[in-house]
N, C-alpha and C positions, 0 to 999 in steps of 0.2 A: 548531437553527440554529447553537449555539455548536458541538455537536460538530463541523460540516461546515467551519465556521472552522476551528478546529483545522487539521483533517484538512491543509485547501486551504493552512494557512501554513506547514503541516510539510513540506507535499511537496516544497520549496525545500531539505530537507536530507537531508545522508548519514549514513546509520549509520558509527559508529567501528568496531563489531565486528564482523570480519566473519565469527569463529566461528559466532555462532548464525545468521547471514543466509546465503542462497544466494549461492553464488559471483558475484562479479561476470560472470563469461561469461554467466550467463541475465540480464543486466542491460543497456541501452547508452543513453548519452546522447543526447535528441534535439538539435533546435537550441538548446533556450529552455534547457538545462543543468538539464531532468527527468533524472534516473536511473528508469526502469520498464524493467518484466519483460514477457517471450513470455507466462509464466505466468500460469494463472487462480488464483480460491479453491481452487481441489479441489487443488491441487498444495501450496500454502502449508499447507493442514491438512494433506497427508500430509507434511510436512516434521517437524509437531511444533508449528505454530501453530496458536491459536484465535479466533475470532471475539469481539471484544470490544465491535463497535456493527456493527449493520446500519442503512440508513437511507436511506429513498424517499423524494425527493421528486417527481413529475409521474413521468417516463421515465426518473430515474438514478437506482440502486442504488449506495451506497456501500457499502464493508465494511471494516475497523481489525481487523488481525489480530496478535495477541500471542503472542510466545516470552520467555519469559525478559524480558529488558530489552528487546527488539528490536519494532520496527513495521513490518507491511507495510498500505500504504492502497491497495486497488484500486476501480474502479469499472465501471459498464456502463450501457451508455446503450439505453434503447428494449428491444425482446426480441430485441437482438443479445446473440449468445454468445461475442461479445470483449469483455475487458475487460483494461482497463490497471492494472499495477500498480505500485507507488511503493515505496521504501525512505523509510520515515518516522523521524526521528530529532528527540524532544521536546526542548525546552529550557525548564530551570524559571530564572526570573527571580529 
């Protein structure tokens, strides 16, 4: 439960680097000022990212993926084959 905290209060932020992160073009702002990607998991590990949490609860798959310093959080809801993903950027207190 704490990871999915996490996940949900990170996804309110932008990564600084945009070296290790996929270009902004696969990225666009919706209304609520999310930053998410067209892109699924399979795409973010052929980038050079890894799976760092996966986590079900009922019908959402989450998954927290790591390069370097950098975080992408995607999700998918039910056994649809979209899923949204986030530019996750941690902040330590």
């Amino acid at each position: 439960m704490r990871s999915i905290n996490i996940l949900v209060i990170s996804l309110f932020f932008i990564s600084n680097s945009i070296s290790a992160t996929p270009s902004f073009e696969d990225f666009k702002i919706n209304t609520k000022n999310k930053i998410h990607s067209n892109r699924n998991v399979s795409y973010f590990i052929n980038q050079g990212y890894s799976i760092v949490l996966q986590e079900t609860r009922g019908t959402t798959t989450v998954y927290v993926l790591k390069k370097r310093e950098d975080y992408v959080g995607c999700r998918s809801i039910g056994l649809s084959k979209d899923q949204t993903c986030y530019i996750i950027e941690l902040i330590r207190n």
